[in-house]
C-alpha positions in Angstrom: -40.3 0.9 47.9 -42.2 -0.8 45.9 -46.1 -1.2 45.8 -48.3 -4.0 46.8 -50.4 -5.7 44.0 -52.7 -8.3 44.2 -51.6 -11.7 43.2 -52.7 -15.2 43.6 -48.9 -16.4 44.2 -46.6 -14.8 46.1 -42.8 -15.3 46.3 -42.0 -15.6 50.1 -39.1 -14.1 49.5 -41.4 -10.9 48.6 -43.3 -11.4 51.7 -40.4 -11.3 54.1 -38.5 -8.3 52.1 -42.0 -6.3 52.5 -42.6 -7.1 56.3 -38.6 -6.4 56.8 -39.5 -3.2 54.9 -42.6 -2.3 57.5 -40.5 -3.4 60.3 -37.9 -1.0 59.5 -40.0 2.0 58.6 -41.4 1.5 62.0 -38.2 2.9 63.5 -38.2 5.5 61.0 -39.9 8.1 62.9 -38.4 11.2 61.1 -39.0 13.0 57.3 -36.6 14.6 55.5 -38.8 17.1 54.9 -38.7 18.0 58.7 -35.6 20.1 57.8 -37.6 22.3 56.0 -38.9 23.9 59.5 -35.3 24.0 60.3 -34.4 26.4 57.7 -33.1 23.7 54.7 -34.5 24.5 51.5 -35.6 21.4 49.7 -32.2 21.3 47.3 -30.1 21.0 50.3 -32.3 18.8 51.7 -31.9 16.2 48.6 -28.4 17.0 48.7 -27.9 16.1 52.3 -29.9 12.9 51.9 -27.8 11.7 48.9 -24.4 12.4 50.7 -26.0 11.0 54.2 -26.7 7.4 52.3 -23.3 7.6 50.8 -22.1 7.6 53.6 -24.3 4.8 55.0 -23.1 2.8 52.0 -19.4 3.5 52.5 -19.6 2.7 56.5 -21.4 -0.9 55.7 -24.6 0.2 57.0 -27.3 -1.2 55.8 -29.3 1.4 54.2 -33.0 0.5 54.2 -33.0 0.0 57.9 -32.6 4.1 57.9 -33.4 5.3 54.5 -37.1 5.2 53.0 -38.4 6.8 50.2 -42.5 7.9 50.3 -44.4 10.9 48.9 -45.8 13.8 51.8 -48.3 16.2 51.6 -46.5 19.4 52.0 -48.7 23.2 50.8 -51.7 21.0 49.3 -48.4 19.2 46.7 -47.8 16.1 46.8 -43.5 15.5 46.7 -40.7 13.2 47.5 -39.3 12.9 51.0 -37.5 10.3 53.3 -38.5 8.7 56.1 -35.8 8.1 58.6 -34.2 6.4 61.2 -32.3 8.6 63.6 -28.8 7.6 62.5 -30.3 8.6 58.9 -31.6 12.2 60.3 -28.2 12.3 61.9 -26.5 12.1 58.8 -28.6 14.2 56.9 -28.4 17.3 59.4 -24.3 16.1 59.5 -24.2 16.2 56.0 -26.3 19.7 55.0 -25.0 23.2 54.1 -22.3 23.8 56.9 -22.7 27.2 56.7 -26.1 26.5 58.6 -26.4 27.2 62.0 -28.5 23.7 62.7 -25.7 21.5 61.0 -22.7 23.5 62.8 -24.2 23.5 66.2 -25.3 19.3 65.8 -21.4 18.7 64.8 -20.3 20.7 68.0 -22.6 18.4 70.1 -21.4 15.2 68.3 -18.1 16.2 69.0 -18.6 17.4 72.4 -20.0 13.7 72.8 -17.5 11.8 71.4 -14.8 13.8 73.2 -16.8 13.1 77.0 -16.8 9.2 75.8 -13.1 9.2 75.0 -11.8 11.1 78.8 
């Protein structure tokens, strides 16, 4: 994301990309950093993130419509995070540490889902 400056001219291609941006983040109504509360430290966090958007790549989807990067507050620091959509906070929790009890018991559901669709 990149910041706003003050110009006299603007490229209206800018303009759209930026309100496409704000559009999108709208729908992004969960952090990466939520995880934390859910027993992720912050390396499997990253982790999960970068294998969640390869993912995204590799299925065609279009990345910054569930991807964002920003700064949070977190214990009075100020540090990276995510906001996301919530295909992209599926795909992060899918894509974390499977020996964690969140991830293992969100791929059961999934599955438990897909399987009820398919009968």
């Amino acid at each position: 994301m990149e910041l706003s400056l003050y110009t006299t001219t603007y490229n209206n291609a800018d303009v759209i990309n930026n309100f496409l941006d704000l559009y999108h983040s709208l729908h992004m109504t969960h952090l990466a950093s939520d995880l934390l509360k859910k027993g992720l430290s912050p390396d499997q966090i990253s982790e999960a993130v970068a294998a969640a958007i390869r993912i995204a790549k590799t299925s065609n989807i279009e990345t910054n419509k569930h991807f964002m990067p920003v700064y949070s507050g977190l214990n009075e620091q100020i540090v990276q995070d995510c906001k996301l959509s919530h295909l992209g906070y599926g795909l992060v929790i899918m894509n974390a540490d499977k020996s964690l009890p969140l991830v293992g018991s969100f791929q059961v559901d999934i599955l438990k889902e897909f399987l009820n669709d398919v009968q």
